[in-house]
VMD Tcl script that builds the backbone (N, CA, C; Angstrom):
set m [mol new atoms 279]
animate dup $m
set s [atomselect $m all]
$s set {name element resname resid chain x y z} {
  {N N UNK 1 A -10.062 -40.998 33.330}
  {CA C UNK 1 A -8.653 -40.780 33.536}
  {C C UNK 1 A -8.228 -39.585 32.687}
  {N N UNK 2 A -7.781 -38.659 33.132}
  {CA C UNK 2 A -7.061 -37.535 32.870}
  {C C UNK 2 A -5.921 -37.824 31.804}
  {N N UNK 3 A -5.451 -36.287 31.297}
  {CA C UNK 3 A -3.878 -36.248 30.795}
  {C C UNK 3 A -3.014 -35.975 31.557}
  {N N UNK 4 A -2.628 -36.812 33.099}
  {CA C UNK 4 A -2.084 -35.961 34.265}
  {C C UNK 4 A -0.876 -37.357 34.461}
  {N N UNK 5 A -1.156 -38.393 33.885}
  {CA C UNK 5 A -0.497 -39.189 33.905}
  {C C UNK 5 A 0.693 -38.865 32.855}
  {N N UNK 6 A 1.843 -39.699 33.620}
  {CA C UNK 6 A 3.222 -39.271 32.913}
  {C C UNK 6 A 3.271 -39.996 31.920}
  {N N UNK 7 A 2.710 -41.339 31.522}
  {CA C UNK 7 A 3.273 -41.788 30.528}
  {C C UNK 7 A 2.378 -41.359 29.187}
  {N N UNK 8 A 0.966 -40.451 29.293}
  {CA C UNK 8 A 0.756 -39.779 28.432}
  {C C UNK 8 A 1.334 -38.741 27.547}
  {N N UNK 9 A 2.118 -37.995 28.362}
  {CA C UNK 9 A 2.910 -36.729 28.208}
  {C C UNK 9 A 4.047 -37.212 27.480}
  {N N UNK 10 A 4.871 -38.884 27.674}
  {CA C UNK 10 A 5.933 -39.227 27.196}
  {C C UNK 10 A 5.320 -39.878 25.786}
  {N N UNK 11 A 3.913 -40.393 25.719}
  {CA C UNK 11 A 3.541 -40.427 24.100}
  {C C UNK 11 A 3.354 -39.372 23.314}
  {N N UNK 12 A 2.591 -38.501 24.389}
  {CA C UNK 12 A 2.324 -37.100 23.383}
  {C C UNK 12 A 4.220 -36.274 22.602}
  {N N UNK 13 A 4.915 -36.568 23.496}
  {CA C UNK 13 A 5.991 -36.135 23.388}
  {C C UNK 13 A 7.121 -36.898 22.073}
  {N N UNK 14 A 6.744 -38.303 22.162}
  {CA C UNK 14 A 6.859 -39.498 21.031}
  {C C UNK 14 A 6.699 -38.742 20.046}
  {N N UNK 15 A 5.154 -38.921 19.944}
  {CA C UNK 15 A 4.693 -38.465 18.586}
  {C C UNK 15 A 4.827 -36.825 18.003}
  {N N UNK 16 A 5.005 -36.060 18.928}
  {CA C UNK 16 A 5.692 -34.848 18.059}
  {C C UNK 16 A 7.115 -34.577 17.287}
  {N N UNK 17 A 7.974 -35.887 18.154}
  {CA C UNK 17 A 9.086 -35.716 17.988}
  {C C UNK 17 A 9.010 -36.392 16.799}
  {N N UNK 18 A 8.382 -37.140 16.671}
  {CA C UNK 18 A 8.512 -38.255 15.084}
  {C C UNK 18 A 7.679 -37.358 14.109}
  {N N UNK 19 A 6.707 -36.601 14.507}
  {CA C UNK 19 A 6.298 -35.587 13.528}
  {C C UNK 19 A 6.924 -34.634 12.636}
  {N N UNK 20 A 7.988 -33.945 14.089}
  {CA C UNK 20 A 8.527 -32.612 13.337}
  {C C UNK 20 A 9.912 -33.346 13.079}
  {N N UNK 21 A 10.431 -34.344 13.843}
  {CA C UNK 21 A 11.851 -34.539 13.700}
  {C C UNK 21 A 12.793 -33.558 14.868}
  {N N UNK 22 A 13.919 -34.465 15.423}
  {CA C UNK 22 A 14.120 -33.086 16.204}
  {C C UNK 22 A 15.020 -32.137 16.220}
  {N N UNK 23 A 15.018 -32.057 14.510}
  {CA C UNK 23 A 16.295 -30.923 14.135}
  {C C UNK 23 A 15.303 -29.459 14.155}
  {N N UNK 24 A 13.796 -30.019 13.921}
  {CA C UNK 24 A 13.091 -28.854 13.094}
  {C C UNK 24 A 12.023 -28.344 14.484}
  {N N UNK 25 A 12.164 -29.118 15.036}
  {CA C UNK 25 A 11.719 -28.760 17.074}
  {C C UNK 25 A 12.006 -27.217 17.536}
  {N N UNK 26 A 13.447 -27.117 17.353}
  {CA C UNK 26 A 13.405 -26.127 17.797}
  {C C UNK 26 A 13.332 -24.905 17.121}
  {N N UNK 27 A 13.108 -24.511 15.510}
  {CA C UNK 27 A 13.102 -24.075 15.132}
  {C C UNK 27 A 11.369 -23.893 15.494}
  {N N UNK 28 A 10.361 -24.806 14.913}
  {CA C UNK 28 A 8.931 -24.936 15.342}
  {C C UNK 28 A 8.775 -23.862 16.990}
  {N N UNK 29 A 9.436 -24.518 17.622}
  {CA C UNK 29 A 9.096 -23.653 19.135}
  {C C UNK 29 A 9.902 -22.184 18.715}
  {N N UNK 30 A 10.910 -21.729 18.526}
  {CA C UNK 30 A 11.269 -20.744 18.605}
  {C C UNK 30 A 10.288 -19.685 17.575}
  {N N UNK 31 A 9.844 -20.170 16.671}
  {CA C UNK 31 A 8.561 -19.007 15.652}
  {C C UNK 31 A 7.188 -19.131 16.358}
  {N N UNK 32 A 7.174 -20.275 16.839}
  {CA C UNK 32 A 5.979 -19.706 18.283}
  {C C UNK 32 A 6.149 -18.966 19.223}
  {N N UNK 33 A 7.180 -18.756 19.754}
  {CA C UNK 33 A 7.518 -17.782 20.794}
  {C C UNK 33 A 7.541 -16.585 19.967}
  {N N UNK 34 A 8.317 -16.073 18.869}
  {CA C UNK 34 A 7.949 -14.898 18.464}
  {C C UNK 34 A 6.499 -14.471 17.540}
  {N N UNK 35 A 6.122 -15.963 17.299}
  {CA C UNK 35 A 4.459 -15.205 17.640}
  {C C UNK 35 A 3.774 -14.496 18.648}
  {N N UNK 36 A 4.257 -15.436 19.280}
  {CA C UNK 36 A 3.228 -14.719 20.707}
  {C C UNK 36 A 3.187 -13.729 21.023}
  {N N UNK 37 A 5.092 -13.456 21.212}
  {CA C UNK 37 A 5.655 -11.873 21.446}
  {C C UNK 37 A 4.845 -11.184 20.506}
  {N N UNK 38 A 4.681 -11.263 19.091}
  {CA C UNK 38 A 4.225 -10.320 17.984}
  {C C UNK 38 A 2.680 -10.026 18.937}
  {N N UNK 39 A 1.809 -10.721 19.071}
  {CA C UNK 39 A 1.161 -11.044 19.035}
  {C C UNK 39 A 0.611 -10.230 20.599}
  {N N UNK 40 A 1.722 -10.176 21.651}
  {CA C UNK 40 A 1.162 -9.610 22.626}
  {C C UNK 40 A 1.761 -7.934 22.709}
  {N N UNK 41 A 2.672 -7.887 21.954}
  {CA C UNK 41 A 3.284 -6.446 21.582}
  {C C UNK 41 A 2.248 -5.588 20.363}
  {N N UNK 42 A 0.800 -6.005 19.742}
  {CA C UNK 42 A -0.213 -5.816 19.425}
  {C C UNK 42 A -0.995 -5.416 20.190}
  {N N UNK 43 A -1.263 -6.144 21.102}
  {CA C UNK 43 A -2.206 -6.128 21.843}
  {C C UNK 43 A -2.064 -4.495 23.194}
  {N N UNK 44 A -0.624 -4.756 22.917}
  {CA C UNK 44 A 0.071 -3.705 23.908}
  {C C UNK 44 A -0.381 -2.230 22.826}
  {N N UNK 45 A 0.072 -2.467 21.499}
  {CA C UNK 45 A 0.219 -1.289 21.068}
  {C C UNK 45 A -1.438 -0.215 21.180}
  {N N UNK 46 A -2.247 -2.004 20.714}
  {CA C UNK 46 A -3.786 -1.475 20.424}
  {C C UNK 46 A -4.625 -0.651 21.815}
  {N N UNK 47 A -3.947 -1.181 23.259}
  {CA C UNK 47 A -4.262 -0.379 24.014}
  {C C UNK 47 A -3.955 0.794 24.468}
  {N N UNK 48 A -2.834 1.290 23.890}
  {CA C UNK 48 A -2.150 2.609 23.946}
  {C C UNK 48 A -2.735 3.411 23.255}
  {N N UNK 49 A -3.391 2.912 22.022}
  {CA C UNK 49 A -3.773 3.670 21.125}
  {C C UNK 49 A -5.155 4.349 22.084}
  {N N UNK 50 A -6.089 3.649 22.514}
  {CA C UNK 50 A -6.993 3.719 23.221}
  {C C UNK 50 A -7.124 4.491 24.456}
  {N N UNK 51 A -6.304 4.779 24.641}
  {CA C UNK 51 A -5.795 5.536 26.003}
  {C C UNK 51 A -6.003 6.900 25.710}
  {N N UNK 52 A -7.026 7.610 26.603}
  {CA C UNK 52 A -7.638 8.833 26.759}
  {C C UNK 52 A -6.388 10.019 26.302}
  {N N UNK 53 A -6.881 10.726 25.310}
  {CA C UNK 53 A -6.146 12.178 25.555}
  {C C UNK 53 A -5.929 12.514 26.413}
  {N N UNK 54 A -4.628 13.384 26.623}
  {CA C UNK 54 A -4.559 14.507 27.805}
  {C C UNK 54 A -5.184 15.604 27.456}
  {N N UNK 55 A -6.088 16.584 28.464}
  {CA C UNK 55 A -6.769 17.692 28.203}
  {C C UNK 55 A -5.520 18.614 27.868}
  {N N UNK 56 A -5.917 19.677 27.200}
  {CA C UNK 56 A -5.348 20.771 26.962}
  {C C UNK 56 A -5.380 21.426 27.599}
  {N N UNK 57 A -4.170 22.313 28.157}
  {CA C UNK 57 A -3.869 23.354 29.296}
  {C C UNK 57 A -5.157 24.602 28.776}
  {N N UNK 58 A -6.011 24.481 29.914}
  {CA C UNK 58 A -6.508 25.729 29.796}
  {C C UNK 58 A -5.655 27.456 30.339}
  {N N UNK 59 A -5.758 28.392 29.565}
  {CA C UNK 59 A -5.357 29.542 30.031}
  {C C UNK 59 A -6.288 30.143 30.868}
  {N N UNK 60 A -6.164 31.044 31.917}
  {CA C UNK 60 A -6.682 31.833 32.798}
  {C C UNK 60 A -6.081 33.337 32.608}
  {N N UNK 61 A -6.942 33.630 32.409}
  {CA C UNK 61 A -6.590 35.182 32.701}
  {C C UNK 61 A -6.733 35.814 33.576}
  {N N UNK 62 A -5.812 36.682 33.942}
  {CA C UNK 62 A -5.402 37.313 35.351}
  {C C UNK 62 A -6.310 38.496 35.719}
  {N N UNK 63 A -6.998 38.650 36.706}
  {CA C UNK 63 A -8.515 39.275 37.137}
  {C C UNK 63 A -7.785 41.262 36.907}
  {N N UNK 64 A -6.240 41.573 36.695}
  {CA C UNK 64 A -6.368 42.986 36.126}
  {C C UNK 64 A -6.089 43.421 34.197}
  {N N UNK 65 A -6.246 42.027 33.545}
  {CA C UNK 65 A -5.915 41.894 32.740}
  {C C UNK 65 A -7.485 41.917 31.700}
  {N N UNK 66 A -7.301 43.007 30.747}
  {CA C UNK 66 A -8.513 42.857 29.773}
  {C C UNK 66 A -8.589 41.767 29.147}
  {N N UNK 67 A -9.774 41.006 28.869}
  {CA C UNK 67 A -9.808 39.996 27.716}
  {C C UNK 67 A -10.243 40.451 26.796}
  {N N UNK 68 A -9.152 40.253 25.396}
  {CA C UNK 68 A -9.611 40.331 24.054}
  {C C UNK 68 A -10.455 39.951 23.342}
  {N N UNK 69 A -10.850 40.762 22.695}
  {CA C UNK 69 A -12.158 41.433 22.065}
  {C C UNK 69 A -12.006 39.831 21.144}
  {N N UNK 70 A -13.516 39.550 20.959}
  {CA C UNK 70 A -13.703 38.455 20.473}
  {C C UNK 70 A -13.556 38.528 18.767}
  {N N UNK 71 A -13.064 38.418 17.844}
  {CA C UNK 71 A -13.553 38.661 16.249}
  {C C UNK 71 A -14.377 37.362 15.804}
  {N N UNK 72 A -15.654 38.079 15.398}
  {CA C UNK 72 A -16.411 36.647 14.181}
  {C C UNK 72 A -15.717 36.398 13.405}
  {N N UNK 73 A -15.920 35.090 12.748}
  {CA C UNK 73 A -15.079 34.840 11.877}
  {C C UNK 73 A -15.999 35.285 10.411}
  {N N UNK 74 A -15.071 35.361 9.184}
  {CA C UNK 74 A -15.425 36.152 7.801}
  {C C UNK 74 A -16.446 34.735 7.352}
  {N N UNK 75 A -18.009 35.492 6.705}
  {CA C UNK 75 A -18.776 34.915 6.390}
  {C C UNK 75 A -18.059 34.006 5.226}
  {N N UNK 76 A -18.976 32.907 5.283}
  {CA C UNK 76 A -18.010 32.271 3.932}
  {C C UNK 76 A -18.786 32.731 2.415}
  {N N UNK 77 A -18.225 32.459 1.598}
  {CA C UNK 77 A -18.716 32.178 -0.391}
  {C C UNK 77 A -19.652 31.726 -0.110}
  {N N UNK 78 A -20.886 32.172 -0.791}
  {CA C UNK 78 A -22.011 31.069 -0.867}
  {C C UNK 78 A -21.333 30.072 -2.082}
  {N N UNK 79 A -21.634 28.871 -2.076}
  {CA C UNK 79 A -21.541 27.494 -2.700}
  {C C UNK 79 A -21.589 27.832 -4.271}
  {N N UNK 80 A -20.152 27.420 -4.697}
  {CA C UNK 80 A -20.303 27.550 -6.210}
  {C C UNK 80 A -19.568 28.969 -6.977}
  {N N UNK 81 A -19.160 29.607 -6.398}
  {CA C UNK 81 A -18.768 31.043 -6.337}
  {C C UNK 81 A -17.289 30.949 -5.679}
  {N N UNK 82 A -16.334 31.380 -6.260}
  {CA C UNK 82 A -14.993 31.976 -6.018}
  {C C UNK 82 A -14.648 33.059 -6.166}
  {N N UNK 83 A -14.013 34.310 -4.949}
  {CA C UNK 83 A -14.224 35.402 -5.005}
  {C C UNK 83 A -13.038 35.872 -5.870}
  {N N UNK 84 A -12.010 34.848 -5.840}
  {CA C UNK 84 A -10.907 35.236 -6.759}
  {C C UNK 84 A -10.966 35.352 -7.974}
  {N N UNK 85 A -11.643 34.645 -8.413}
  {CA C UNK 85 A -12.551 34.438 -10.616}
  {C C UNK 85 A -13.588 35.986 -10.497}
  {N N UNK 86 A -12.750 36.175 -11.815}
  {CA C UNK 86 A -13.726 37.227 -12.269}
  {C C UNK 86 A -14.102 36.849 -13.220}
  {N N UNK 87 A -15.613 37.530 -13.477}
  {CA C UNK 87 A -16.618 37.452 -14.319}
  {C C UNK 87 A -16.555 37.643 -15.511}
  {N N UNK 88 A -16.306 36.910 -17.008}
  {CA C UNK 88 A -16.147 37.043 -18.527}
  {C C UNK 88 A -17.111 38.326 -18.675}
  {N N UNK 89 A -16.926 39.208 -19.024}
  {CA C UNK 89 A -18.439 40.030 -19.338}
  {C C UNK 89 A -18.257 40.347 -20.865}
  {N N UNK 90 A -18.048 39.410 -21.376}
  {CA C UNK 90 A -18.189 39.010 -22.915}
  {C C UNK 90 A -18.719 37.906 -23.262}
  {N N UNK 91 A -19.482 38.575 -24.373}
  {CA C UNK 91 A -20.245 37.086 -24.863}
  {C C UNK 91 A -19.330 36.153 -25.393}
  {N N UNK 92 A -20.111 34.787 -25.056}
  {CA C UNK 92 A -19.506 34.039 -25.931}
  {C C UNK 92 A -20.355 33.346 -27.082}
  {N N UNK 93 A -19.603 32.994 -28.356}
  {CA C UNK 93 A -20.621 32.755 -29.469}
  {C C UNK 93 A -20.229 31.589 -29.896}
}
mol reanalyze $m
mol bondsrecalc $m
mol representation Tube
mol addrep $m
């Protein structure tokens, strides 16, 4: 036998009410409902987050139009070296 019978539902219903009391009922149901909400407005946010970039507009250049000259970029400092510090060229003792 199932929980499909009514007079189960009217014990189950008994005994919560003598549990929580039924001043504190609806307070109990109403912070479950804004769980849930919390709870599915998460779930909402975490898939947005997830949601593919939009590509970046590629430019085209127009077939009488030169394309600019490419520049390398400036070699870097080798490691350990700042070109702005200059060198003590005094001893130190």
């Amino acid at each position: 036998m199932g929980f499909t019978s009514i007079w189960h539902w009217i014990i189950v219903l008994l005994i919560v009410v003598l549990l929580f009391g039924a001043g504190k009922l609806p307070k109990v149901m109403g912070d479950l409902a804004k769980g849930i909400k919390n709870f599915k407005a998460g779930l909402k946010d975490d898939s947005d987050d997830e949601a593919p970039a939009q590509p970046a507009a590629t430019v085209t250049p127009l077939p009488n139009q030169a394309a600019a000259p490419v520049v390398p970029p400036a070699p870097a400092a080798a490691p350990g070296t700042d070109p702005g510090l200059k060198k003590d060229e005094t001893a130190r003792t």
